[in-house]
C-alpha positions in Angstrom: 4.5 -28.8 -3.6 2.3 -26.3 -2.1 3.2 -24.3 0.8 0.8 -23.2 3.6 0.5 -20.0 4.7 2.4 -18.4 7.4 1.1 -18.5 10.4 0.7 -14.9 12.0 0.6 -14.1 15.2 -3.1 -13.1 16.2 -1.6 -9.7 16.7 -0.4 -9.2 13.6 -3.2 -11.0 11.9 -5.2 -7.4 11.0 -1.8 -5.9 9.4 -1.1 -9.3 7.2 -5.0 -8.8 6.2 -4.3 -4.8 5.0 -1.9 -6.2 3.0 -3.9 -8.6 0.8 -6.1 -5.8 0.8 -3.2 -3.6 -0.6 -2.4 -5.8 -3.4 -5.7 -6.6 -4.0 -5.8 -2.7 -4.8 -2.7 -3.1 -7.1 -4.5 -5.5 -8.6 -7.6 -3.8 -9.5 -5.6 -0.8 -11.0 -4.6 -2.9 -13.6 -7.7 -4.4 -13.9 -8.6 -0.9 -14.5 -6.5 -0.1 -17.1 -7.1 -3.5 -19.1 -10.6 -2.9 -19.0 -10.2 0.7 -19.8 -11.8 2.7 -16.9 -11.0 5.9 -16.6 -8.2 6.8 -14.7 -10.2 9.7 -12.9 -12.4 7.1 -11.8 -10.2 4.5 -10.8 -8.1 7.3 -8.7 -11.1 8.6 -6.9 -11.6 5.1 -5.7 -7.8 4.7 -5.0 -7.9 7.9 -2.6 -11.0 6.4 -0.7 -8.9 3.5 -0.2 -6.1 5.4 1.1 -8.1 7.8 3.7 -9.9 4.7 4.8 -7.6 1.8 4.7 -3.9 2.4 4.1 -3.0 6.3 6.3 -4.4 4.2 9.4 -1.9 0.9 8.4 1.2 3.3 7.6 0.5 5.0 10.9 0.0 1.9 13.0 3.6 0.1 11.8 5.1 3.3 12.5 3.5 3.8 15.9 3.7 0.5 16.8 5.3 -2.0 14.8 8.4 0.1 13.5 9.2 0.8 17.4 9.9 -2.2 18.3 12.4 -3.3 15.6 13.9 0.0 15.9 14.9 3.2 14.3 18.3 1.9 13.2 16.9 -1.0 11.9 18.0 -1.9 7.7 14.0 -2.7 7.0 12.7 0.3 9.1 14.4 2.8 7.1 13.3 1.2 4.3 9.7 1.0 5.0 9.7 4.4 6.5 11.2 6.1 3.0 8.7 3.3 0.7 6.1 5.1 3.4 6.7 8.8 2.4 7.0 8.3 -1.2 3.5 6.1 -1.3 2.2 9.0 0.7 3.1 11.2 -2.0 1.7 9.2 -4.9 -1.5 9.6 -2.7 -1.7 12.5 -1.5 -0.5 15.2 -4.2 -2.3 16.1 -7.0 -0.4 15.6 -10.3 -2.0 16.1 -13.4 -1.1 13.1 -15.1 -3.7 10.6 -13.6 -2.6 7.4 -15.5 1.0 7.7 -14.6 0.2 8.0 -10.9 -1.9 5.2 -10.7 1.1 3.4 -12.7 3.2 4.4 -10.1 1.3 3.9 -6.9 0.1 -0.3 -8.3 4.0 -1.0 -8.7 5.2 1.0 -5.4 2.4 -0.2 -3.4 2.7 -4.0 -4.6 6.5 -3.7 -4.3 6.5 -2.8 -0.9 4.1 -5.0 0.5 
């Protein structure tokens, strides 16, 4: 049995597309690192994708989505924290360029 996709609301349509496009990123880190590219590469490619793509999604859920379902909300805390610690995997500059990369695909996949 097969089940059809959930229907979004035409608002929300855009958001429910960054996330395929988020784990559609997890997914091609590890198709980076099964086909060997170096992580350098692979992480100059992953910070385009966050100053283009995912800072403008984090910002519009927390603008305008978050908001809504309100600060004392369970999920909202949740997303919020998952939010600053992503940030961080994208944002800072550690040395170790595989690890981060580990990181950010299993952080990033796990909160979408």
């Amino acid at each position: 049995m097969t089940e059809n996709p959930i229907k979004r609301h035409k608002a929300l349509q855009p958001l429910s597309r960054d996330h395929h496009h988020g784990l559609l990123l997890s997914w091609k880190i590890r198709q980076g690192f099964k086909k060997g590219i170096d992580p350098e590469r692979m992480m100059v490619y992953v910070r385009w994708f966050w100053d283009a793509h995912l800072l403008r999604h984090f910002e519009l859920e927390e603008k305008q989505i978050f908001p809504v379902l309100g600060n004392d909300n369970p999920m909202v805390k949740r997303a919020l924290r998952e939010h600053r610690h992503i940030t961080r995997l994208f944002t800072s500059n550690y040395s170790d360029k595989g690890r981060t990369l580990v990181l950010i695909e299993e952080e990033l996949d796990n909160h979408i």
